[in-house]
PAROMI-15456 format. One record per residue (C-alpha): residue in one letter; x, y, z negated. Coordinates in steps of 0.02 Angstrom, whole numbers, plus 50000, padded with zeros to 5 digits. Layout:
<sites>
site aa=A x=X y=Y z=Z;
...
</sites>
This chain:
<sites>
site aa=X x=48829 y=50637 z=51560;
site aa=X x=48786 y=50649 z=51365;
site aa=X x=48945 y=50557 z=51326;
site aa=X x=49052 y=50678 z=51449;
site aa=X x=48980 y=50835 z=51366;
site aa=X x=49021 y=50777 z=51205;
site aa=X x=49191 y=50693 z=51216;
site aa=X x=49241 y=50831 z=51324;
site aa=X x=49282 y=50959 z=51199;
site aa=X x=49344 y=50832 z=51088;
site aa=X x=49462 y=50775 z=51209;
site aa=X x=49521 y=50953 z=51249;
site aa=X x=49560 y=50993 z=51056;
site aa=X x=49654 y=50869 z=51051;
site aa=X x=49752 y=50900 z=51208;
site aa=X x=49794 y=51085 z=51124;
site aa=X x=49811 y=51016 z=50930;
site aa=X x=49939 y=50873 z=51014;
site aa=X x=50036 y=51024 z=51107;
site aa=X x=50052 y=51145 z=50963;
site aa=X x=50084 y=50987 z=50835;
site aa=X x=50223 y=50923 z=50965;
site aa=X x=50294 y=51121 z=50959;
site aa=X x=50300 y=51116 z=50763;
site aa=X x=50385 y=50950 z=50741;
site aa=X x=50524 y=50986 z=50852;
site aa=X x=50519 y=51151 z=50778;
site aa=X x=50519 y=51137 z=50573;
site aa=X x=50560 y=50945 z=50588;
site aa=X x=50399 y=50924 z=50491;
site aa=X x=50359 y=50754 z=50608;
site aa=X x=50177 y=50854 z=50661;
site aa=X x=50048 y=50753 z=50541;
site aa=X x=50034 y=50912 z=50412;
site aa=X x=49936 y=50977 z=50561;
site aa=X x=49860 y=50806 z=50627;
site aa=X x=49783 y=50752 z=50484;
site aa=X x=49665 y=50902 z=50430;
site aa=X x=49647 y=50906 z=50631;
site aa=X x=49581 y=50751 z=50653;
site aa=X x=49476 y=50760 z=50480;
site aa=X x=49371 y=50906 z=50571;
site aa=X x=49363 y=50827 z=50738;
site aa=X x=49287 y=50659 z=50678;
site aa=X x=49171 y=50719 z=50552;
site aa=X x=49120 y=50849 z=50666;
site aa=X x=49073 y=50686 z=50779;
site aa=X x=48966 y=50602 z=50633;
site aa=X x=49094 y=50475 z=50575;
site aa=X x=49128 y=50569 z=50398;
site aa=X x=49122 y=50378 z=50318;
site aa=X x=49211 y=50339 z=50157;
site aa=X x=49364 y=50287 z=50244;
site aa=X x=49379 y=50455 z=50373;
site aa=X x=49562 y=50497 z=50264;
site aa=X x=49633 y=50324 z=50298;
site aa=X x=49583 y=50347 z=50482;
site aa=X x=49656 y=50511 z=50492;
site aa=X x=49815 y=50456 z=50399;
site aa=X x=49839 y=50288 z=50507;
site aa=X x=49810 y=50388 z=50661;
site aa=X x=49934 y=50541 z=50620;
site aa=X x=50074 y=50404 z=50545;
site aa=X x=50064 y=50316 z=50726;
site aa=X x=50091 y=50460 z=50819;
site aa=X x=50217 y=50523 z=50697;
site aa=X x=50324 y=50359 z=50769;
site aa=X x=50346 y=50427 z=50955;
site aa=X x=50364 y=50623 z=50909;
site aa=X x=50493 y=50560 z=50762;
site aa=X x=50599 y=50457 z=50892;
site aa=X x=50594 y=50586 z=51017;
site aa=X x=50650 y=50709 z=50907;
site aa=X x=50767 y=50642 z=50827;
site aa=X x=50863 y=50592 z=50992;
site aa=X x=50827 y=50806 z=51031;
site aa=X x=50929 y=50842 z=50871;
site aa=X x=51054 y=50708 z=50896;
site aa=X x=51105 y=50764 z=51078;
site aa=X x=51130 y=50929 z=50975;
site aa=X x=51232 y=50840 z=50838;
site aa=X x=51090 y=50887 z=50708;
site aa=X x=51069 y=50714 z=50617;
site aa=X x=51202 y=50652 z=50504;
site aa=X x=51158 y=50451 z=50531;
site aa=X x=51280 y=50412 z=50363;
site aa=X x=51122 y=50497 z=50264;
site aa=X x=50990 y=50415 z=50351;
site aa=X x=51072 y=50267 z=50363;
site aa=X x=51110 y=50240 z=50147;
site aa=X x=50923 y=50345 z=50139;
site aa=X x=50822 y=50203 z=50228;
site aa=X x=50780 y=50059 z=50132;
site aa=X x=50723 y=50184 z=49983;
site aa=X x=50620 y=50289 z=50112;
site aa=X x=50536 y=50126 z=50180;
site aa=X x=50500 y=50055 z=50020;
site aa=X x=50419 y=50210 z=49943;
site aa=X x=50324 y=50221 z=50128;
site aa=X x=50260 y=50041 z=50097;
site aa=X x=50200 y=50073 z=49921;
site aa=X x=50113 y=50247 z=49985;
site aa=X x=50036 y=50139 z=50123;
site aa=X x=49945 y=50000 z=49974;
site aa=X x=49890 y=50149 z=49876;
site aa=X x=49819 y=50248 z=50006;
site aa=X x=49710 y=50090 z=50066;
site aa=X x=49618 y=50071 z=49906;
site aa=X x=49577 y=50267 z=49883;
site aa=X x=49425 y=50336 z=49927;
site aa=X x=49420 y=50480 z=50062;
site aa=X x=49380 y=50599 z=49942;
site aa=X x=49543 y=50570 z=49821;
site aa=X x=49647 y=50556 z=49999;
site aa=X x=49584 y=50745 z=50028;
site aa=X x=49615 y=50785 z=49878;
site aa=X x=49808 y=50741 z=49852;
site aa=X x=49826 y=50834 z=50046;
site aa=X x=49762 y=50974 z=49999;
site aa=X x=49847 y=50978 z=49830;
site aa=X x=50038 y=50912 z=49915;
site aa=X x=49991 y=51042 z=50060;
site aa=X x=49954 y=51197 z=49957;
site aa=X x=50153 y=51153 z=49875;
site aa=X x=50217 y=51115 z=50038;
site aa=X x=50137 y=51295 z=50097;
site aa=X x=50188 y=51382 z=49952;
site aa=X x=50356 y=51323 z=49973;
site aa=X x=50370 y=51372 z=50170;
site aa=X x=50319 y=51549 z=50116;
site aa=X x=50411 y=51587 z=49949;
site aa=X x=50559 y=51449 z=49973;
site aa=X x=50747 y=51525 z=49997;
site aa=X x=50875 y=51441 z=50086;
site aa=X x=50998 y=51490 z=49963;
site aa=X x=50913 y=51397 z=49809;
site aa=X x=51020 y=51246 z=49783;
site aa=X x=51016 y=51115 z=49650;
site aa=X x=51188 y=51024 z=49692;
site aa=X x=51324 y=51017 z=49826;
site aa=X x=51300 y=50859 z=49873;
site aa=X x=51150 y=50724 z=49871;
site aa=X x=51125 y=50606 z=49758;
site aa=X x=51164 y=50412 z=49742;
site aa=X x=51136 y=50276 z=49646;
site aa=X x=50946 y=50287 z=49547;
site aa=X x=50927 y=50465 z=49598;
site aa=X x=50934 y=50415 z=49776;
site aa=X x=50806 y=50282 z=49756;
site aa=X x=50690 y=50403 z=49649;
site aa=X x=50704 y=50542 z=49792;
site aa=X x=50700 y=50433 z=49951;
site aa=X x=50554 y=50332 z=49872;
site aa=X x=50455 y=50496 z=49801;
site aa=X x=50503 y=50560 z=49991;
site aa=X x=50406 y=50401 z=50074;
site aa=X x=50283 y=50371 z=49958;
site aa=X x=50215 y=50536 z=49953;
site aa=X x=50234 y=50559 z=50140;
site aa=X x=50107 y=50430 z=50170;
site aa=X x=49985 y=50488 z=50068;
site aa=X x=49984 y=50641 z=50163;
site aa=X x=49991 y=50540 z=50351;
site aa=X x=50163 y=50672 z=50378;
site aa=X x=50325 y=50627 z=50426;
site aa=X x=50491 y=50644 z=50331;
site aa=X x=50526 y=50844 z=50352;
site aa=X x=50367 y=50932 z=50255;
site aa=X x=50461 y=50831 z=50084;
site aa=X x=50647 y=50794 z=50162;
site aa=X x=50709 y=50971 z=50231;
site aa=X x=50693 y=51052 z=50064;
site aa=X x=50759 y=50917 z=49956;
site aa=X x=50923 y=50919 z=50077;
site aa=X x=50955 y=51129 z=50085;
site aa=X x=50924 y=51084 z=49884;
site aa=X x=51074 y=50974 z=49896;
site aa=X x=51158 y=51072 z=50011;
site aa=X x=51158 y=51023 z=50177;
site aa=X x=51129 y=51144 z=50327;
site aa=X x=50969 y=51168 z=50380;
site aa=X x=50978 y=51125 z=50559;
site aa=X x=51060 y=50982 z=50500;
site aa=X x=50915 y=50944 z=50369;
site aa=X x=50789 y=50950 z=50516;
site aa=X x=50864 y=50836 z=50618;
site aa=X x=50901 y=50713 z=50477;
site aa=X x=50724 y=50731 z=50437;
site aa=X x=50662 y=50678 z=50591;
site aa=X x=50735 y=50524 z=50565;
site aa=X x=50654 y=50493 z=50390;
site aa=X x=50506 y=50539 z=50508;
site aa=X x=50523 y=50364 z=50604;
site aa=X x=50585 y=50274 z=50429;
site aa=X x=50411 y=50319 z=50360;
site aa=X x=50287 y=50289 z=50502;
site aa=X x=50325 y=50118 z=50574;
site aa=X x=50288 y=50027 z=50421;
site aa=X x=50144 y=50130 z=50362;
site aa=X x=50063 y=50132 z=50529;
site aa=X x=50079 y=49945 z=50525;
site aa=X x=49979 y=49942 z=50375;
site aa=X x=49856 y=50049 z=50438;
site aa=X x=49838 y=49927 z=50595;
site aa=X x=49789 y=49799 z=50488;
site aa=X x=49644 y=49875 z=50369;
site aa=X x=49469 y=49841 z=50364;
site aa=X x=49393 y=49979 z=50390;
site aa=X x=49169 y=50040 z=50385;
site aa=X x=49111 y=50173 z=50517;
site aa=X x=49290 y=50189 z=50592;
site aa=X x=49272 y=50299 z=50760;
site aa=X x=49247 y=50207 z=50928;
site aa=X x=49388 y=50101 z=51002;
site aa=X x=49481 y=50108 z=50833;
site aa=X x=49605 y=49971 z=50793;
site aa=X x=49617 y=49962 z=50584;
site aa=X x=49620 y=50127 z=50537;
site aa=X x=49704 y=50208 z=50694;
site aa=X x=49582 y=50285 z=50835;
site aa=X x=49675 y=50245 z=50996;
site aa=X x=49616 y=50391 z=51096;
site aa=X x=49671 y=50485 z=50980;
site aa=X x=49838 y=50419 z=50963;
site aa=X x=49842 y=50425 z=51154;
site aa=X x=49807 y=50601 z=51187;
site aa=X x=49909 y=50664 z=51032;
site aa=X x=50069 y=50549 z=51076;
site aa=X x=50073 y=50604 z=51260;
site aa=X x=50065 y=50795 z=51212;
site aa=X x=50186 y=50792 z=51055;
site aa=X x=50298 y=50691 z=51181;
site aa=X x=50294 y=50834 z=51307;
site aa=X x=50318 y=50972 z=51192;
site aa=X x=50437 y=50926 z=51054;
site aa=X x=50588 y=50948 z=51151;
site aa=X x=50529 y=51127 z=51173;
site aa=X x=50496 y=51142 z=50971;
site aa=X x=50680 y=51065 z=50975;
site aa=X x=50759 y=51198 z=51092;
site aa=X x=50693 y=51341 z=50995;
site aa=X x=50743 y=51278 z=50834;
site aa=X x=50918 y=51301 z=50907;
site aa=X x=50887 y=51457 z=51009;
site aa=X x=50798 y=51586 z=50883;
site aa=X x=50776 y=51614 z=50681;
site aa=X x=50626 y=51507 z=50647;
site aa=X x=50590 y=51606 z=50493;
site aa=X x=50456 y=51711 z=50548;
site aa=X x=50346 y=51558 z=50637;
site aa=X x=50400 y=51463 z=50465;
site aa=X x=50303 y=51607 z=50357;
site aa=X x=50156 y=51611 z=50487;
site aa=X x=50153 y=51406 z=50449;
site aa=X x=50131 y=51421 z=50284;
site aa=X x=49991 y=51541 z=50283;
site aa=X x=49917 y=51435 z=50402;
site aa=X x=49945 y=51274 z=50287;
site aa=X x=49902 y=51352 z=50145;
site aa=X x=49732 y=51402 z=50223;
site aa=X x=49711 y=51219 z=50291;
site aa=X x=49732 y=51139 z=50111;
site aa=X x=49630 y=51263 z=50007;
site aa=X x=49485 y=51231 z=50137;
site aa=X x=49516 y=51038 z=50111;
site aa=X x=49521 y=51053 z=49912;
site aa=X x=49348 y=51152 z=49944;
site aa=X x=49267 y=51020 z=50031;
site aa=X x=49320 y=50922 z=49878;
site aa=X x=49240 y=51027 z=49756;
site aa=X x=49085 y=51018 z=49864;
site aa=X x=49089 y=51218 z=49889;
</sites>
């Protein structure tokens, strides 16, 4: 009955964090781990396993969910002829490369360094979300050649570190370049699924001290259970309202939330 009472309400966050993630994704295409990560940061060391390797956990977790909500969604935007396959198609091998090279980094830094690049990528991502335009644009078209491998690797390599999918990173570097933002999301939903299959991999296959209970590497299978059957069930819905309604105003409340979220995890840092 001591188990019960305390897996309970760990269980029920993370019926309600796997809903509203699932919403989000589908939503702002931004794959769901921006809000899984500092999620499952709270819940675990709230449960006594804040070990030296809680990030990794938190990232390998996040990156394997991030592989069903990214498929799903993407398949939501395509049915809505949202994802323009010749980009994601020419985009992939940097994407996965960069995501592989995130992945070998992020499994030799300690937790505290992880926390510290989320929060610090976060509080630009947030910043962005609130201040961004649509209109800013930096070309007309994207780029090829070296400048697609220095984008589409920055775009993996950084997404890993954070445990997010392709969208926080990829739907701002494509209105940059010019395409349409609906069709940004559902691009980025597919850069989504580029970045977490090989990460999560990866994160399978590390060694990892003090990991939760019934943890396989550095992803917590209950975890991955509960969030992947909720972010299933609810990203279609994200999906249908990023087609029926001006996202803008849930955007802006985002990014005061995500700003919030990172400045508490750079505090922790600081030991404040």
């Amino acid at each position: 009955m001591a188990e019960i009472a305390t897996y309970l309400p760990m269980l029920l966050l993370l019926i309600v964090i796997g809903g509203f993630a699932g919403v989000i994704a589908g939503l702002l295409g931004v794959g769901g781990g921006i809000v899984l990560v500092p999620a499952f940061f709270y819940t675990f060391a709230h449960l006594g396993y804040d070990g030296p390797q809680l990030m990794q956990v938190c990232l390998g977790t996040s990156l394997a969910t991030i592989m069903a909500t990214a498929l799903r969604s993407v398949r939501g935007h395509d049915r809505k002829g949202a994802v323009d396959w010749a980009i994601l198609k020419g985009w992939a091998p940097a994407i996965a490369l960069g995501a592989v090279a995130g992945f070998l980094l992020a499994a030799r830094l300690k937790s505290d360094t992880l926390q510290l690049v989320f929060g610090g990528l976060g509080l630009i991502a947030g910043l962005w979300m609130a201040f961004g335009r649509a209109e800013w644009r930096l070309a007309d078209h994207l780029p090829g050649g070296g400048g697609k491998w220095a984008l589409g690797g920055g775009l993996g390599f950084l997404s890993v570190l954070m445990g997010i999918g392709g969208g926080t990173f990829g739907v701002p570097m494509m209105t940059l370049f010019g395409l349409p933002i609906h069709r940004a999301v559902g691009t980025a939903a597919g850069f989504g699924l580029i970045i977490a299959v090989p990460s999560a991999l990866g994160f399978l296959t590390m060694q990892v001290d003090g990991a939760p209970p019934l943890s396989i590497g550095a992803v917590n299978l209950p975890a991955f259970a509960v969030i992947m059957a909720m972010t299933l069930l609810t990203t279609p819905y994200g999906v249908r309202l990023a087609h029926a309604m001006d996202p803008k105003p849930l955007k802006r409340a985002f990014a005061v939330f995500l700003i919030l979220v990172a400045l508490n995890m750079l505090r922790k840092v600081a030991g404040w």
